[in-house]
C-alpha positions in Angstrom: -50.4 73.8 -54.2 -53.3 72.9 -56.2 -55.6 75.0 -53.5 -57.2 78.5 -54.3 -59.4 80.9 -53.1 -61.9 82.4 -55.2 -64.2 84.4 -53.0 -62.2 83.6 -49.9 -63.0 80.0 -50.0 -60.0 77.2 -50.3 -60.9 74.9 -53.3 -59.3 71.7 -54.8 -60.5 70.1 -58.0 -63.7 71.8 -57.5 -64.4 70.9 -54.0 -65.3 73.3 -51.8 -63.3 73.0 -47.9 -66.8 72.2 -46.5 -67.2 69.5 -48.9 -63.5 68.2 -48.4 -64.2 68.5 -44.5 -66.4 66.4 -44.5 -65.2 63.9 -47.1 -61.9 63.7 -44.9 -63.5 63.7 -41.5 -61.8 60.6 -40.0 -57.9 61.4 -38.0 -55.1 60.6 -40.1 -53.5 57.3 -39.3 -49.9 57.7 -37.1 -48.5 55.4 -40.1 -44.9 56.9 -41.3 -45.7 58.4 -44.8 -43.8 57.4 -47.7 -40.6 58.8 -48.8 -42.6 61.3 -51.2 -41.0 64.5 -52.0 -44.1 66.5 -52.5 -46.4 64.5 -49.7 -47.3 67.3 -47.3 -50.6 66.9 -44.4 -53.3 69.7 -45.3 -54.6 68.5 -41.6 -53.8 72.1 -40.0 -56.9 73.3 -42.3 -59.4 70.9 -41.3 -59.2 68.3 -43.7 -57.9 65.0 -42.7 -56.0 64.1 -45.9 -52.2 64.4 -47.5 -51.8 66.3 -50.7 -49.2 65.6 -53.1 -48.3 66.0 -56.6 -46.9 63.7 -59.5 -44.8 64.8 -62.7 -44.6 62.1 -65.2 -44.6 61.6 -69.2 -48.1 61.4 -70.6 -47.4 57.6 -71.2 -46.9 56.3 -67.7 -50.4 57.5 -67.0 -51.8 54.0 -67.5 -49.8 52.4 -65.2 -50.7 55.5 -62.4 -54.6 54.5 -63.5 -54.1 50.9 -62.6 -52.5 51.8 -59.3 -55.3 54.0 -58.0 -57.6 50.6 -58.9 -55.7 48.1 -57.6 -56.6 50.2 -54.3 -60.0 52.1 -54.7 -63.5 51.9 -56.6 -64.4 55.3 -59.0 -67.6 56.8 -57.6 -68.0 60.1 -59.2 -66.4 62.4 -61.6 -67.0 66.2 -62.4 -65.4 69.0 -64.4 -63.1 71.5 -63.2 -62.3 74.1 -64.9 -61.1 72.5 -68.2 -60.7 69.5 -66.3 -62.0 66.5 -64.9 -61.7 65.5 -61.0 -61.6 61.8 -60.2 -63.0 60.5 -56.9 -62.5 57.0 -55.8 -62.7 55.6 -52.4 -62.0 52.6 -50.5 -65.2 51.9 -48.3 -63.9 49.0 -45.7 -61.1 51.0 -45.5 -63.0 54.8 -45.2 -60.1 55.6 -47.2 -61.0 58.1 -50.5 -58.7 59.6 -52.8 -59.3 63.0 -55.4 -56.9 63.6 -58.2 -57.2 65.7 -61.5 -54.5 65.3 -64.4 -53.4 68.3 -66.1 -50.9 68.8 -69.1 -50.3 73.1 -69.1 -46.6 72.1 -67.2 -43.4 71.4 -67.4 -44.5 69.6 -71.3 -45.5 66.5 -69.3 -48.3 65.1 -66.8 -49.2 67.0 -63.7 -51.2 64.6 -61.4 -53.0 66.4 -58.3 -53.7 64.4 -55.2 -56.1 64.8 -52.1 -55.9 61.0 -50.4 -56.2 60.2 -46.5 -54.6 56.5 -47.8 -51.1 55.9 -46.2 -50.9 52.6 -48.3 -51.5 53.9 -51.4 -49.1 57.1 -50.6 -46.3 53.9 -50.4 -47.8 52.1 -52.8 -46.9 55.4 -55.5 -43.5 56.0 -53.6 -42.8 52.4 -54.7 -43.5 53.3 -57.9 -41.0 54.6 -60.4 -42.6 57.4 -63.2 -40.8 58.5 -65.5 -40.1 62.3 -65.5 -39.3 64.8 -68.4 -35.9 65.6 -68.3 -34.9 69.3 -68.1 -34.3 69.9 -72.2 -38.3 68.4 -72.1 -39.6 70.8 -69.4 -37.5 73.3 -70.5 -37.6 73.1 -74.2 -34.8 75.7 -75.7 -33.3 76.0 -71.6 -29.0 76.1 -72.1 -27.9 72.9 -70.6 -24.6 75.4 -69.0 -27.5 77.3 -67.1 -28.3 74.0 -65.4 -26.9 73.8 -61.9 -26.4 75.5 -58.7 -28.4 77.1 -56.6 -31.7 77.0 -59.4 -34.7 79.0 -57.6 -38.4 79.3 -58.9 -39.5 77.1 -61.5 -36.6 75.2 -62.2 -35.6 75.2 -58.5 -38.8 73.7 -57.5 -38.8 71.1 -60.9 -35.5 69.8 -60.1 -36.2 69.5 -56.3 -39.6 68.1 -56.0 -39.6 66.0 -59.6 -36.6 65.7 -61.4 -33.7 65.0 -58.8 -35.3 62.4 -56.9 -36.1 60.4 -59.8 -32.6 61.0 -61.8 -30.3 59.4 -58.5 -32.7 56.6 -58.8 -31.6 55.3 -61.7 -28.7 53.0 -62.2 -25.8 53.4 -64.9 -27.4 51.6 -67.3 -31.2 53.4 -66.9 -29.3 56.6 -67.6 -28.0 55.6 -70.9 -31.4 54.1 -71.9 -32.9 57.9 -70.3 -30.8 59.8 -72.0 -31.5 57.8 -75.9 -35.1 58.1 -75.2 -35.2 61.6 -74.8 -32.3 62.2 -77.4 -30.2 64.3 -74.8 -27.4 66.1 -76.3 -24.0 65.5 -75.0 -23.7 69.2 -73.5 -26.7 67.9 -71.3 -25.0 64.5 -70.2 -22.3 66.3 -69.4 -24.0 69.1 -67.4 -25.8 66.5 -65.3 -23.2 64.2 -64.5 -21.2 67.2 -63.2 -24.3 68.5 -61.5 -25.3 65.0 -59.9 -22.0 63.5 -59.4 -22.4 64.0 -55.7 -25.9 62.8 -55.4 -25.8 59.3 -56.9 
């Protein structure tokens, strides 16, 4: 999770948990939430919000961008760290969303949510961004290694990013998938026998 501590106080994006308290003061709707593998309620802490993460290639970005402003107006922007946290918010609505972009994973987008917005949680699980595939994320990883019971990093990529989005696609998107990111046949192969139960 995107949360710290430095000197015992929980921070996202810059933001300490007073500040988010407050900013997130209003009870969660009962709405269902979306079907969102990383969506998780940080309500147990005091702040009325939902965190979740994104993994997507740098170039889908845009079409994330236009999403959060089809829902929200930007009203204030600071560094963190080496990068910079977003805050938008929806004021008929009291609905606010906080989100910081990073690049250091997986050799794609990271993108770091703090939203109390049920609608807009649907509106990105109705989305479809396009994730690095393993031989990306992994660069030099042996395609035979693939599979199993993964655990740690490529346990939680293939669970929480790259699985959910793979079964997704039809017979045709995986063709087109596989020439954009010039997969090897050892690779197409590994995955089909991986995933052959899952799509």
């Amino acid at each position: 999770m995107a949360f710290v501590k430095p000197a015992s106080r929980k921070l996202f994006a810059g933001y300490s948990e007073q500040a988010l308290k407050t900013r997130f003061a209003s009870p969660l709707p009962s709405a269902s939430l979306p079907k969102l593998s990383t969506v998780v309620s940080v309500a147990a802490s005091g702040i009325n919000a939902y965190y979740s993460s994104l993994l997507m290639v740098a170039d889908d970005f845009c079409k994330f961008q236009r999403l959060v402003e089809s829902h929200f107006q930007k009203i204030d922007e600071r560094r963190f760290k080496d990068l910079t946290a977003f805050e938008y918010e929806d004021v008929t609505k009291q609905e606010l969303l906080i989100y910081f972009a990073s690049t250091t994973e997986f050799n794609a987008l990271t993108i770091r949510i703090l939203t109390n917005s049920v609608e807009f949680l649907s509106s990105l699980g109705n989305q479809t961004f396009c994730v690095p595939p393993p031989w990306i994320a992994f660069d030099g990883y042996p395609a035979s290694w693939w599979g199993g019971n993964m655990q740690g990093t490529q346990g939680f990529y293939n669970e929480n990013y790259f699985l959910p989005y793979f079964i997704r696609l039809g017979d045709a998107e995986k063709q087109a998938y596989f020439a954009r990111f010039q997969a090897s046949t050892e690779w197409i192969e590994q995955l089909a026998l991986m995933y052959a139960d899952e799509c």
